[in-house]
C-alpha positions in Angstrom: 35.2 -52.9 16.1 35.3 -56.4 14.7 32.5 -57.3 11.8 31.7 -60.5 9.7 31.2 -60.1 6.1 29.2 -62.8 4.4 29.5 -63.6 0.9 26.3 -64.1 -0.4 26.5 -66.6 -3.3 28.3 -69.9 -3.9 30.2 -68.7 -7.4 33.5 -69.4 -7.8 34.0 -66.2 -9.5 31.7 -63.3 -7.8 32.3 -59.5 -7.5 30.2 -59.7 -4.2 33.3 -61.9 -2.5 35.9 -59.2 -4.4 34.1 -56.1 -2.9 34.4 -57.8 0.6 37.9 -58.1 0.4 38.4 -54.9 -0.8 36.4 -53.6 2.2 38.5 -55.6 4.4 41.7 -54.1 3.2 40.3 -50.7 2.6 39.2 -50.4 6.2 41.6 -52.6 7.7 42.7 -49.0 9.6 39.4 -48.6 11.0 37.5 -52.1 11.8 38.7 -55.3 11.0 36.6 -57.4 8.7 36.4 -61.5 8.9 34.8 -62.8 5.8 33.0 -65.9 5.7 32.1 -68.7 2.5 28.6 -70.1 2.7 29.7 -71.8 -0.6 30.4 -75.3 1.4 27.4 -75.3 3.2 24.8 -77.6 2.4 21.1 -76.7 1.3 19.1 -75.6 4.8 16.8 -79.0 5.8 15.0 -78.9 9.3 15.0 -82.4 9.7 18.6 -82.6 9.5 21.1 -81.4 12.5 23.3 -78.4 11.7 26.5 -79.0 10.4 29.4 -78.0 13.2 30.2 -75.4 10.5 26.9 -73.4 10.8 27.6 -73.4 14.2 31.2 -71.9 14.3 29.4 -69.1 12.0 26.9 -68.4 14.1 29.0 -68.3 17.4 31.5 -66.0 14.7 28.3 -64.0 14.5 27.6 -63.5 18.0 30.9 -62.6 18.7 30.9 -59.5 16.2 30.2 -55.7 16.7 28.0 -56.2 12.9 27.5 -58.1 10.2 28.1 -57.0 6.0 26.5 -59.5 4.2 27.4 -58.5 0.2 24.5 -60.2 -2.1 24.3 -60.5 -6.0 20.3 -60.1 -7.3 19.1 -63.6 -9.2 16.1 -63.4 -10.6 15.2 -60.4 -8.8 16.2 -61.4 -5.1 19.1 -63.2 -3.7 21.0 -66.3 -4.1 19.4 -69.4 -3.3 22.2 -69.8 -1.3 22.6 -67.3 1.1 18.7 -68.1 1.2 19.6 -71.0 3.3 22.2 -70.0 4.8 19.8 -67.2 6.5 17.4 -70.3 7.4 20.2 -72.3 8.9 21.1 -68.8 11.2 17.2 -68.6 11.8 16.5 -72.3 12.7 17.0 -73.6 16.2 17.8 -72.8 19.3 20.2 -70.2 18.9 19.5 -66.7 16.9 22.7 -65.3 16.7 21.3 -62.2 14.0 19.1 -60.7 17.0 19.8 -57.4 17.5 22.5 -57.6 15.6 23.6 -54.5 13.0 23.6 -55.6 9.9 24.9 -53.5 6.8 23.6 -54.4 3.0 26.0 -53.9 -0.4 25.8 -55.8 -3.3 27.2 -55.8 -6.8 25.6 -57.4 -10.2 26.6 -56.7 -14.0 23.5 -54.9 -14.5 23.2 -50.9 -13.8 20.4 -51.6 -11.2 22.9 -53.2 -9.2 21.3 -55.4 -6.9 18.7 -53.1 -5.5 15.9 -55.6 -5.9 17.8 -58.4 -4.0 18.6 -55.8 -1.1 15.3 -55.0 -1.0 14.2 -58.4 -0.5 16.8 -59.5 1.7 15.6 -56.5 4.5 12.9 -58.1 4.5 13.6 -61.7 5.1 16.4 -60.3 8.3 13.0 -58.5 9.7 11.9 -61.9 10.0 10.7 -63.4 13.0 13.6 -65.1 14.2 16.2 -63.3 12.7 15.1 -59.9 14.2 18.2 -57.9 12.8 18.7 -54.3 12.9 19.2 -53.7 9.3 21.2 -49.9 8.7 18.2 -48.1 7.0 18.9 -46.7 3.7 22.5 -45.8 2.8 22.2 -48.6 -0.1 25.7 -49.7 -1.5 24.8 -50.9 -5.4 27.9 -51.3 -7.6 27.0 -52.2 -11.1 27.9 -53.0 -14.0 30.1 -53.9 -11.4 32.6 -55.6 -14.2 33.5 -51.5 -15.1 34.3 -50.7 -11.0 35.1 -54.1 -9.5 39.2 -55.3 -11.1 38.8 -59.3 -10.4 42.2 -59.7 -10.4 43.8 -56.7 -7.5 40.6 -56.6 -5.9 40.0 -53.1 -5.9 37.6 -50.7 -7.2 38.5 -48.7 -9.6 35.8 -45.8 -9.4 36.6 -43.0 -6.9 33.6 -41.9 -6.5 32.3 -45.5 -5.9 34.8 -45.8 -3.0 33.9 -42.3 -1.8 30.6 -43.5 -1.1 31.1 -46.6 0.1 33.2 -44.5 2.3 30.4 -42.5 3.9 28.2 -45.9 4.0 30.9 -47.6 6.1 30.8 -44.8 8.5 27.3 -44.6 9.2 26.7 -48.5 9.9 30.3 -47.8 12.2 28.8 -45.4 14.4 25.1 -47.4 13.9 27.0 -50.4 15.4 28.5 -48.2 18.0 25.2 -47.1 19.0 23.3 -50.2 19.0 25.9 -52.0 21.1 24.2 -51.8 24.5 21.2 -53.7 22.8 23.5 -55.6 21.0 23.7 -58.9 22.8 24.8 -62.2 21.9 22.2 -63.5 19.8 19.2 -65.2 21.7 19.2 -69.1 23.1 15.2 -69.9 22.2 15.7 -72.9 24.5 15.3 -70.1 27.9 12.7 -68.4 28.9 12.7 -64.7 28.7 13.7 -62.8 31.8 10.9 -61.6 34.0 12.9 -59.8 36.8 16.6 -58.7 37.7 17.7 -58.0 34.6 19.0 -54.6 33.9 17.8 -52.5 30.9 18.6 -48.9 29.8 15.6 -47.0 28.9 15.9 -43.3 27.1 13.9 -40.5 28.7 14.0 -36.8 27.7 14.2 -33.8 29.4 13.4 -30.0 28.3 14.6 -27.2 29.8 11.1 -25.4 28.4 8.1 -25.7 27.1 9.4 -24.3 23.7 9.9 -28.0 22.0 7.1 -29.6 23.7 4.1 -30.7 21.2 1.2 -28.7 21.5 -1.8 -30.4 23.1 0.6 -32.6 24.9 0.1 -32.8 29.0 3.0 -30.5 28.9 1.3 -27.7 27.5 -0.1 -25.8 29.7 -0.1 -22.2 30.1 1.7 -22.4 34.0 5.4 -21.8 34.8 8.0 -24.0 32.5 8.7 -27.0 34.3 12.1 -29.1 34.0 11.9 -33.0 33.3 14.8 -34.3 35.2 15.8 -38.2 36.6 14.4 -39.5 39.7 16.9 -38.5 43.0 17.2 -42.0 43.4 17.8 -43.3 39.3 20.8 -44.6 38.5 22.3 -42.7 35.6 24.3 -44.6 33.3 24.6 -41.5 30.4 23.5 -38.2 30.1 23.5 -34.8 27.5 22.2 -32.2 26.9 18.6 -32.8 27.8 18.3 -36.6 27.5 19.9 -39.2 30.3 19.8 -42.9 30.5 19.2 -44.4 33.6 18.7 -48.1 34.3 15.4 -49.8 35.3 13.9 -53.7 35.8 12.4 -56.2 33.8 9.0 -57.0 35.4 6.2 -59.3 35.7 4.0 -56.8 36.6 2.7 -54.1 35.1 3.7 -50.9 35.8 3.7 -47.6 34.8 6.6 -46.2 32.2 9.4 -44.7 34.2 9.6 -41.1 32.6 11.6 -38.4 35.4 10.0 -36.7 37.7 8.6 -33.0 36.7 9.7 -30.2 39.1 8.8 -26.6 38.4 11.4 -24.3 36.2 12.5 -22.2 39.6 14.0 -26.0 40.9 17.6 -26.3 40.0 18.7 -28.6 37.3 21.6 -30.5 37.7 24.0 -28.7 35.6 23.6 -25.9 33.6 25.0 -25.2 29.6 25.9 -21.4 29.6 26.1 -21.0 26.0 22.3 -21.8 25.4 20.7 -21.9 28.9 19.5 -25.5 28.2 19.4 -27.9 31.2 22.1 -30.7 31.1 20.2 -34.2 32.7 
């Protein structure tokens, strides 16, 4: 997988740009990391045109599986830079964070870390206009990140530090992974949204019971077990144990949610798990 890593401050000397490298390097085995400097950017202005840099960012952006963006806390919330760098991502005709996975860490000199600038910063990427897909939880805070962070090899010196930042990195891996059929390429505000033709993947679930349904749900009735299972004619693009995806179209009209077709439990489902009896959709 390919991510961007943005270092969130303009310092010269910053931990937040040292733990990014030593991400990059650390993982180098598993996904391969491209940081980028906001430092050179100027200060976000709607009545001035984007610099051809903030373009080549955002177009990096789109490009990626993820984004890591590494913030210091000032004053309680981030850098007044990576402030506008956000607004310069948000601004326009091209949204290149939308839908995007985006994974938070941060390091400050204080034993908080920067949990109040992370904070914060979720909220500003739920943004209209940004729209990211921010991992939940799983917050990364090194501090007093001058005991764990070594300025000059760029590596941290705690192992349990790295051990966590370990696990982090492979949840927002296989968060990425997930999220990739929504992914996208970031959003062009300048076209209208699709109304028809376009292929989507909607998530319907299947029981091979009634065990698991909710109670007072149409499901439960006291009648013979039924099996949810896909249309004959959907087209399956994934299926598991008890779950498929199938593909359906954008509309203009409105229509009823596709959710299978119910078939009584004597119907055979379409394949069969002989450890636990559970139907396979």
């Amino acid at each position: 997988m390919n991510f961007v890593a943005i270092v969130g401050t303009n310092a010269r000397k910053s931990y937040n740009r040292k733990l990014l490298w030593f991400m990059k390097k650390h993982f180098k085995d598993q996904v391969n990391i491209e940081i980028i400097e906001i430092a050179d950017l100027p200060l976000f202005n709607e009545d001035d045109e984007a610099p051809l840099r903030i373009g080549e960012i955002a177009r990096s952006i789109q490009a990626s599986d993820g984004v890591i963006i590494s913030t210091p806390e000032y004053d309680h919330s981030i850098t007044a830079a990576l402030k506008s760098f956000i607004e310069w991502m948000s601004y326009g005709t091209l949204h290149p964070f939308t839908n995007k996975p985006v994974m938070l860490v941060g390091a400050s000199l204080g034993r908080q870390g920067t949990n109040n600038a992370q904070e914060h910063l979720r909220q500003i990427m739920d943004a209209p206009g940004l729209d990211a897909l921010v991992l939940p939880g799983n917050q990364f805070l090194v501090g007093p990140a001058a005991q764990i962070i070594d300025m000059t090899t760029e590596e941290l010196t705690d192992a349990n530090t790295i051990g966590f930042l370990e696990t982090i990195m492979q949840h927002f891996i296989r968060f990425a992974s997930l999220l990739q059929p929504m992914c996208g390429e970031g959003v062009d505000r300048t076209k209208p949204a699709p109304t028809s033709d376009t292929n989507v993947a909607t998530v319907n679930l299947g029981y091979a019971s009634l065990d698991s349904v909710m109670p007072g749900s149409p499901l439960d009735e006291d009648t013979i077990p039924t099996i949810i299972q896909p249309a004959a004619n959907a087209a399956i693009i994934e299926k598991g144990d008890g779950w498929w995806v199938e593909k359906t179209m954008l509309t203009d009209k409105v229509a009823a949610p596709v959710v299978g077709t119910i078939t009584p439990a004597t119907a055979a489902p379409v394949e069969a798990d002989a450890t636990t009896g559970a139907s396979m959709f």
